[in-house]
Every structure is written in C-alpha cells, then in structure tokens.
N, C-alpha and C positions, 0 to 999 in steps of 0.2 A: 504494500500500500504506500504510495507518494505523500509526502509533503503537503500536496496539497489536497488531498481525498477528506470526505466526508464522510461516515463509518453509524449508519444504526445499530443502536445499542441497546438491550433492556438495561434502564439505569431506575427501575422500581427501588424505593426504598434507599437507594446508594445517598448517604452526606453528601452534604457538597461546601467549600470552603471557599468564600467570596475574596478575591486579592484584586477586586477593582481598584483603579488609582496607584495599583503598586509598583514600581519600576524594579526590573532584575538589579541585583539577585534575590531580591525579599523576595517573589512569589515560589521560586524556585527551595527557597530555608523554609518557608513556611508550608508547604508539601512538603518537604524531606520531616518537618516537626509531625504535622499529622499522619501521617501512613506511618510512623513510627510507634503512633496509639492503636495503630489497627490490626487485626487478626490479617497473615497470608491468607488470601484468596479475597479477602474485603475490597470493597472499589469505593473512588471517592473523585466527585464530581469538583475539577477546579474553572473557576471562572473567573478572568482576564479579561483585561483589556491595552494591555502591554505589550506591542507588534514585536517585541524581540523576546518577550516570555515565551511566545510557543515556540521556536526553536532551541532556545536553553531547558525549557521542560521536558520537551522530546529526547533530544542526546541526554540529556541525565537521565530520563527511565531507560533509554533505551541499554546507558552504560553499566545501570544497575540491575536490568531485566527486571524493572515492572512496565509488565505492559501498557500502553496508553492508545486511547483513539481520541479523534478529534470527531466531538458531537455535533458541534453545530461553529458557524463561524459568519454572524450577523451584524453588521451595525458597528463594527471595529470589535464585537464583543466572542471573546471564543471560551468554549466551553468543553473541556476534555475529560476524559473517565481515565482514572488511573486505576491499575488494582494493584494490591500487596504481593511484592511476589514471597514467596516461599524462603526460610530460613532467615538468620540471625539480623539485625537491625544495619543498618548500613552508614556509613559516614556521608556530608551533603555533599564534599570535596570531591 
C-alpha cells in the first residue's frame, strides 16, 4: 500500500488520541506515550493535522512494526489507526 492510499478499517470501539495543533515530534512522543498503555493487538485512532506528522508517524511504526493505515485524509485533517504490535514496550528514538 502507497503513501498515499486510503485503507477501510473497522475502527469500532478503537480510542482515538486528538494531537491537532501539534507540530512533530510531539504527535509522534505522544503515540509512542499511548500505545505504551495498550495491550498488543489494541489499535488507537490518531488525529492530525501536521502535513509532516504523517510521514514521521508512518516510518516510526513502520521501524517499530506497528502497523498503521491511513483512514481518512480530509480538510488538511488525517486520521490513522495504529495497533500495538506484539512484545516488550519500545523506545520513541
């Protein structure tokens, strides 16, 4: 899946963590803080409006394997689903 694709998701029930107004790297520390609260396998809905967070959000799950898709990406506003991947808590670095 590209960069720029758009990925339906059941996101029933998933949190979701508001980092509107936040410029990188806070939205980025601040998901590495939450998914650190969560069970692997948990998913958690982040919502941006940061045009350089969703490529800093993306290489860091993608460095640490949690998965991520990008839900929706409206009005400068993008909203992505991450989930917990499996085993021990990870560094943001």
């Amino acid at each position: 899946m590209g960069a720029g694709d758009v990925q339906e998701v059941n996101e029933n029930a998933a949190p979701s963590l508001d980092l509107m107004g936040l410029d990188c790297p806070e939205p980025v520390l601040r998901t590495h803080e939450r998914l650190n609260t969560m069970a692997a396998g948990e998913s958690l809905i982040v919502v941006f409006d940061d045009p350089l967070t969703e490529l800093d959000l993306m290489a860091w799950c993608e460095r640490l394997g949690h998965p991520a898709t990008v839900l929706e990406r409206t009005a400068g506003v993008t909203r992505v689903q991450i989930t917990r991947r499996s085993g021990p808590a990870t560094d943001a670095g």
